[in-house]
C-alpha positions in Angstrom: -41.0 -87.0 47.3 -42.3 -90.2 45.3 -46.1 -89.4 45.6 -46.5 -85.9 45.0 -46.8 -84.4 41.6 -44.2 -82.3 40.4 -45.9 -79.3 40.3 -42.9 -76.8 42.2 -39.7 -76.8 41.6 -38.0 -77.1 45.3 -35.6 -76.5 47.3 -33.4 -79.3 48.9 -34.1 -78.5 52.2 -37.2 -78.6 54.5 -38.5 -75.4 56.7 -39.5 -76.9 60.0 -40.0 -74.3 62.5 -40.0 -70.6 62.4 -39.8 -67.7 65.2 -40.4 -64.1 64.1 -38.1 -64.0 61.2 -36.3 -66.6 61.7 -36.5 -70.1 60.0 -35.0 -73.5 60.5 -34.4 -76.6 58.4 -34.5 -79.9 58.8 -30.2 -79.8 59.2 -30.7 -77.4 61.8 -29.7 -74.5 59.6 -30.9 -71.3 60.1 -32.5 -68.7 57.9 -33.2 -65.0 57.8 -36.8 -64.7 55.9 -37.4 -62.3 53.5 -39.8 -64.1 51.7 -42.5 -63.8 53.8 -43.5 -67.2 52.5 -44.3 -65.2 49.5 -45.9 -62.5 51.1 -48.0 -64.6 53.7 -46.4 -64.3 56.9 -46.3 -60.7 56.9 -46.5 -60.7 60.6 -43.4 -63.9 60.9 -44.0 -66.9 62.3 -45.3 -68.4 65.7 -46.7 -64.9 66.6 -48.4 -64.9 70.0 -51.4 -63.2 69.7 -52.8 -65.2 67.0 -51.4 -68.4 68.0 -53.5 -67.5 71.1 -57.0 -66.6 68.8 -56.4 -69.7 66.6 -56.0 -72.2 69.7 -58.6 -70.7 71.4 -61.4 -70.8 68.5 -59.8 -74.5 68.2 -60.9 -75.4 71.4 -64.7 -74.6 70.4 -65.2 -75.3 66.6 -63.2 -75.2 63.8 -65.7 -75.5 61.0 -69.2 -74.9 60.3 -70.9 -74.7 57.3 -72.3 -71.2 56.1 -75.4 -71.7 56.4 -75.7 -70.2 59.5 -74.8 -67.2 61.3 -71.2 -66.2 61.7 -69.9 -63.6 64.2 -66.8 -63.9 63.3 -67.2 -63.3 59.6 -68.7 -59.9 60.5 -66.3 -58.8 62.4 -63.8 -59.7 60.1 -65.5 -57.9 57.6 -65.6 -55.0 59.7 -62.4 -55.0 60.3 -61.7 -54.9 56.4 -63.9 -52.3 55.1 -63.6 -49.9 57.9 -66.4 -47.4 58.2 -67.2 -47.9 54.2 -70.5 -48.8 52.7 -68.6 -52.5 51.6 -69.4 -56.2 51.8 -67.1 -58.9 51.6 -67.2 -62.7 50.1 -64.8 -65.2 52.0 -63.1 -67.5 50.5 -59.7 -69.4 50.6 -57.3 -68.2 48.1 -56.2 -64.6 46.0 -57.2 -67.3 42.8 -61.1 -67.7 44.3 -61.0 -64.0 45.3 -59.9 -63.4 41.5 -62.7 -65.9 40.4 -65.2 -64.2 42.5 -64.6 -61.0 41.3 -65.0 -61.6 37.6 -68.1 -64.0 38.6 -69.5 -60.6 40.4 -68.3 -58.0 37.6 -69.9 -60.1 34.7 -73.7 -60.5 36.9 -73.6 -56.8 38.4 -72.7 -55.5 35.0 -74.8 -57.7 32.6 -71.9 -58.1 30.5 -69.4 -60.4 30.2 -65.6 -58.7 28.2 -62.8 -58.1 31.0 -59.6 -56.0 30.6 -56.6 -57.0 32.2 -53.2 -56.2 31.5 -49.8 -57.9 30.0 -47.5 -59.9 32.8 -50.6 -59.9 35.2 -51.0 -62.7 37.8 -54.5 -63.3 39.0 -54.3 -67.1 39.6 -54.2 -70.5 38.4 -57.7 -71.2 37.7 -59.5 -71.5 34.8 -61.7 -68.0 35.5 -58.1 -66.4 37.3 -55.8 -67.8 34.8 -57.8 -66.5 31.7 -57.1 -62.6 33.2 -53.4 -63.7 33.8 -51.0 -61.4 31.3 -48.5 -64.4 31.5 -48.9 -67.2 28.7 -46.2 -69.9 29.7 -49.0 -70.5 32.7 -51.1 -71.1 29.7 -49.6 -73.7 27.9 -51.7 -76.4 27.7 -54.9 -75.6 29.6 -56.9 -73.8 26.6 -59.7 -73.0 25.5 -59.3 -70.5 28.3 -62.5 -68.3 29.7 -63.6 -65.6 26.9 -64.3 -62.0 26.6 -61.3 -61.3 28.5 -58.8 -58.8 26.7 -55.2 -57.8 27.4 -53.7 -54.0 26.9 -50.3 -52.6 28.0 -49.4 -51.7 31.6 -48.8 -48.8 32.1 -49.6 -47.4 29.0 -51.4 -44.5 28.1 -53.1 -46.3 25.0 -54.6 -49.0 27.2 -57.4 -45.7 28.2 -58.8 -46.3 25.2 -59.4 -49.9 25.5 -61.4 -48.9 28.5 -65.1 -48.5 26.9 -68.4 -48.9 28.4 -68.7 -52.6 26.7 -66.6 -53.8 29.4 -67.6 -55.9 32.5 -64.7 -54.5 34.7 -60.6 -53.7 34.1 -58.4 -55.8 36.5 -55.4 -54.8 37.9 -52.3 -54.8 40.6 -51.5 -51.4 41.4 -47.7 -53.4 41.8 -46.9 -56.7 39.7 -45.4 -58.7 42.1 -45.4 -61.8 40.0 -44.8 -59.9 36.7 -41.2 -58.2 38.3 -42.3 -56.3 40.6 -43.3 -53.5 38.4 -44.7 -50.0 39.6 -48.2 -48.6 38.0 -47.6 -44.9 37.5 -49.3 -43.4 40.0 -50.9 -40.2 37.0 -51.5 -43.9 35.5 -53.7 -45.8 37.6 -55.6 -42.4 38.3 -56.7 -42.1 34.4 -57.3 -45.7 34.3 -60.2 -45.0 37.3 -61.1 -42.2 36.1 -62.0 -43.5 32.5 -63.6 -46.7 34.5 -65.8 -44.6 36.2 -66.3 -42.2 33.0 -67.1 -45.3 31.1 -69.4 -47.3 34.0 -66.8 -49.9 34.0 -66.1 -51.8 37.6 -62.4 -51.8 38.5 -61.1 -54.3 40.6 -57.8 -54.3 42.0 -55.7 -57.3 42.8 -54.5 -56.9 46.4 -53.5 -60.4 47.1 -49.6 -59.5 47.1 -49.6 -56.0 47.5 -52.1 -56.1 50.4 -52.3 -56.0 54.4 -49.3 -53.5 55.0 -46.8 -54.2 52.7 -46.9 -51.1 51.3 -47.5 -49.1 54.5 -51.0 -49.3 54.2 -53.4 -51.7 54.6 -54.0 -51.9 50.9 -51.8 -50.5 48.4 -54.3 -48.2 46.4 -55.3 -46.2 49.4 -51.1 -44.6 48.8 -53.0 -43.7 45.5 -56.4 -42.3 46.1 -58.3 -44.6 44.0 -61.7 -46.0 45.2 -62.2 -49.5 43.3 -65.4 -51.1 42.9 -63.7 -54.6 43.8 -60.6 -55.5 46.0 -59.5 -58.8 46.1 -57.1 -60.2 49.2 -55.5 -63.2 50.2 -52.0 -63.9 51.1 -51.2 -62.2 54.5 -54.8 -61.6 55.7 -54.2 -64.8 58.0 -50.4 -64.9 58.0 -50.5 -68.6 56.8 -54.4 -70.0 57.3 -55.6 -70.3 53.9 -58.3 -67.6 53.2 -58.9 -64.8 50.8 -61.5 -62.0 50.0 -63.4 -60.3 47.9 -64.4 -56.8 49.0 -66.9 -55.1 46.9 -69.0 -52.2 47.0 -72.3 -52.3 48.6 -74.6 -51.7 45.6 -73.0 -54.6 44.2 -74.7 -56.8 47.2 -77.6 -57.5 45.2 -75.6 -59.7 42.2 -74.6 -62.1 45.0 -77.7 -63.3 46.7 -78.2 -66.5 48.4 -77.0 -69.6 45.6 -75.2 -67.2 43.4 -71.8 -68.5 44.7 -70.4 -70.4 47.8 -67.8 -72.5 49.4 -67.6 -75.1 51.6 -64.5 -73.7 53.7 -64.3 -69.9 52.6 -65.3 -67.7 56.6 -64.3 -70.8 58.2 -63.9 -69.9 62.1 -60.0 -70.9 62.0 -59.5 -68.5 59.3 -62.0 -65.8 60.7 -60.0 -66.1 64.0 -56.6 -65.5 62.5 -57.3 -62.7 60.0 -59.6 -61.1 62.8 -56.2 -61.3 64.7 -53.9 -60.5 62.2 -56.2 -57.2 61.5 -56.3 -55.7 64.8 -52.3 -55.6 64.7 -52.3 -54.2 61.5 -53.4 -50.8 62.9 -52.3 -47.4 62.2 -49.5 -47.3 64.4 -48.1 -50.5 63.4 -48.2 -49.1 59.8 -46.6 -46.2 60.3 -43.6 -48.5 61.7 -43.7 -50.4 58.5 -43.6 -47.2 56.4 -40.8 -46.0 58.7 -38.9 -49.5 58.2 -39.2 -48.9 54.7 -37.8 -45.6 54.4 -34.5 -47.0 56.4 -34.6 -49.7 54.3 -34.7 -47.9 50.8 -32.6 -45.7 51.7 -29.9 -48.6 52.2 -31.2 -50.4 48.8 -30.4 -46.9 46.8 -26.9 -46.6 48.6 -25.6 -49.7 48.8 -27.5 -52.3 45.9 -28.2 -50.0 43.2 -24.5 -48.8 42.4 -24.0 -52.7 42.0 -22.3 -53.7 38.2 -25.3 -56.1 38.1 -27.6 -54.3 39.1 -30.0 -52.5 36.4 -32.4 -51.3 39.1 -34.8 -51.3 42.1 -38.7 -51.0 42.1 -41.5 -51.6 44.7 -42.9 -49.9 47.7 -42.4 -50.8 51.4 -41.7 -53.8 52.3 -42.1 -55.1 48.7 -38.7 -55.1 46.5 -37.6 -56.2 43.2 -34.0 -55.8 42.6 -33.6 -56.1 38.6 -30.3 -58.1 37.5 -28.6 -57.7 34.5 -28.1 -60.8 32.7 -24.6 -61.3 33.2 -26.1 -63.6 36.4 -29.4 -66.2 36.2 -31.5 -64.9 39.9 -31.6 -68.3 40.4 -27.9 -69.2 40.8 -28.3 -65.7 43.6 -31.0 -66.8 45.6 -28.8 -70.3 46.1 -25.8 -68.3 46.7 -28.0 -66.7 49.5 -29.4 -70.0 51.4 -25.1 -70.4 52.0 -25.5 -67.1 53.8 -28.6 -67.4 55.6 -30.6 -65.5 53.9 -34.4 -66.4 51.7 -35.4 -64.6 48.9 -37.1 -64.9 45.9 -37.5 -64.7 42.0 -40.0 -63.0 39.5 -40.1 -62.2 36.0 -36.8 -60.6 33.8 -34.7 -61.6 36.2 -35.7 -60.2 39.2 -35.0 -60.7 43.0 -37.9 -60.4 44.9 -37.8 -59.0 48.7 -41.1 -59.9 50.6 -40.0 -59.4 54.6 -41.9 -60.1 57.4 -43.4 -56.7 58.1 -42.1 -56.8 61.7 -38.4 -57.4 60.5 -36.0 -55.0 62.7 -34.0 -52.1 61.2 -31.0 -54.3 62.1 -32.3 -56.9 60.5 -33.0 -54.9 56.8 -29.2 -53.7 56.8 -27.7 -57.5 57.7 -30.1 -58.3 54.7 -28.5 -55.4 52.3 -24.5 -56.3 53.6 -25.3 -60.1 52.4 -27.0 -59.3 49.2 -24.1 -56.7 48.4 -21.7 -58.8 49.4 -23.1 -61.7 47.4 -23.7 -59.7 44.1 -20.3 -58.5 44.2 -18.7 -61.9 44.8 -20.8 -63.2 41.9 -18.9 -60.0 39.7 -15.5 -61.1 41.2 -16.1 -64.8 40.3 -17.2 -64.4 36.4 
């Protein structure tokens, strides 16, 4: 690749076709994807239904600008916020859902400090980046955005950082970039509760963790918390670029016409697929994901955890870190698993992330498990 910037460290090997869960390189090589294409394709790949809304909106328009009326958008919208009193912002990334929702928390509020938390990912930009707990993305890029402050996560003296100075507190109710790390469920309760208690928006970063791949649609309904912001991306369109920013409806009046745009955020190719990809994600469909997940746990306790290598397991559903000791780099695993067939990927201290397609088969789960045990053990064996 002469001409592209070095940006991403790849892979010697192109994807050029997918079915279901099911990918294939350019040698003809096949794959079993639990990767998701970091957590996009939550619903695999060439998936009738919206192959069929896609090619059908392409057949009438595929962009319009937003300055006029768009069915689509609503029903989208409708779609996301259910029966609640919520608006939502279109854009085309988790990073301009993240930018967004500080824009919005700083107007609404009239003030302008942010907390976020250590080993955070928010996104790449300057406004995303500058919440991001993660300073290696840093390098190089300051002066960052100010006002924004950093506590623990998961810690109980991060409360008191909450104080009624602040614009909103950011977070992901699971780190998916930072290691897959679980917020305490008694946690994340005081940290809304001193929000509210304080006036203090709280947004929650939904962009992984988001459209079933906990079981739910979004993560923090499995925790009874009621955010002021949610921001989404990722699977919303199972591979259109698009993202979201859901916020309350008293918050409407921050954003009026000219406060913020985009030229391709609601554009009717994404509106078509996430309308799609929505409609599947119904309640019976996520009660088969949180039914998958059980089987699948239960096989990631029995069989991976007693691993030598292994220190432990965290996430939710269909979202898995498996934490390796240091006796073996991640990296050197997840190559070890292309010879098998199998995609995975990496996050922080070592991690293994697991990011299935949400319509992965029970079968399918315990073929994963066998190859990852198998591989983990062989990599024990061969030291």
């Amino acid at each position: 690749m002469k001409h592209i910037f070095p940006t991403y460290k790849r892979f010697p090997f192109e994807i050029v076709k997918g079915n279901g869960v099911t990918l294939i390189d350019d040698s003809g090589k096949k794959y079993l994807d639990l990767t998701s294409g970091i957590g996009v394709c939550n619903l695999g790949y060439n998936t009738a239904p919206i192959k069929k809304a896609v090619k059908k909106q392409l057949d009438k328009v595929w962009h319009t600008s937003n300055l006029y009326d768009s069915s689509l958008q609503e029903k989208t919208a409708s779609l996301l916020v259910k029966n609640e009193d919520k608006d939502v912002y279109f854009c085309n990334s988790g990073t301009e859902a993240n930018e967004a929702a500080m824009k919005l928390a700083r107007k609404a509020s009239g003030k302008s400090s942010i907390l976020a938390f250590d080993h955070s990912f928010h996104g790449r930009s300057y406004g995303s980046l500058s919440m991001t707990g993660n300073d290696k993305l840093k390098e190089g890029f300051g002066p960052l955005v100010p006002d924004i402050k950093f506590a623990n996560y998961n810690d109980q003296e991060a409360l008191t950082q909450i104080t009624s100075d602040l614009a909103a507190v950011i977070l992901e109710v699971i780190q998916g970039e930072g290691g897959v790390v679980n917020g305490d469920p008694d946690w994340l309760k005081a940290v809304a509760a001193k929000c509210k208690q304080e006036k203090t928006l709280l947004i929650i970063d939904e962009v992984q963790t988001g459209m079933g791949r906990t079981g739910k649609l979004f993560a923090y309904q499995n925790y009874d918390l009621d955010p002021d912001i949610v921001t989404a991306a990722k699977g919303l369109a199972n591979g259109i670029p698009v993202g979201a920013m859901i916020g309350k409806t008293e918050l409407a009046a921050a954003f009026g016409p000219g406060s913020h745009g985009t030229t391709f955020g609601g554009n009717p190719l994404a509106m078509a697929s996430a309308s799609a990809v929505l409609d599947i994600l119904n309640d019976d469909f996520l009660e088969a994901v949180q039914q998958k997940a059980l089987f699948f746990w239960h096989y990631l306790e029995k069989e991976i955890q007693p691993l030598e290598l292994v220190k432990g397991i965290s996430g939710k559903g269909l979202m898995v870190g498996i934490h390796l000791k240091s006796d073996i780099e991640v990296g050197k695993v997840i190559t070890s698993l292309h010879e098998q067939g199998i995609l995975t990927l990496s996050s922080r201290d070592n991690t293994l992330r697991l990011l299935p397609p949400l319509i992965i088969t029970g079968s399918e789960l315990l073929h994963a498990v066998h190859v990852i045990k198998d591989t983990l053990s062989s990599a024990v064996v061969g030291q």
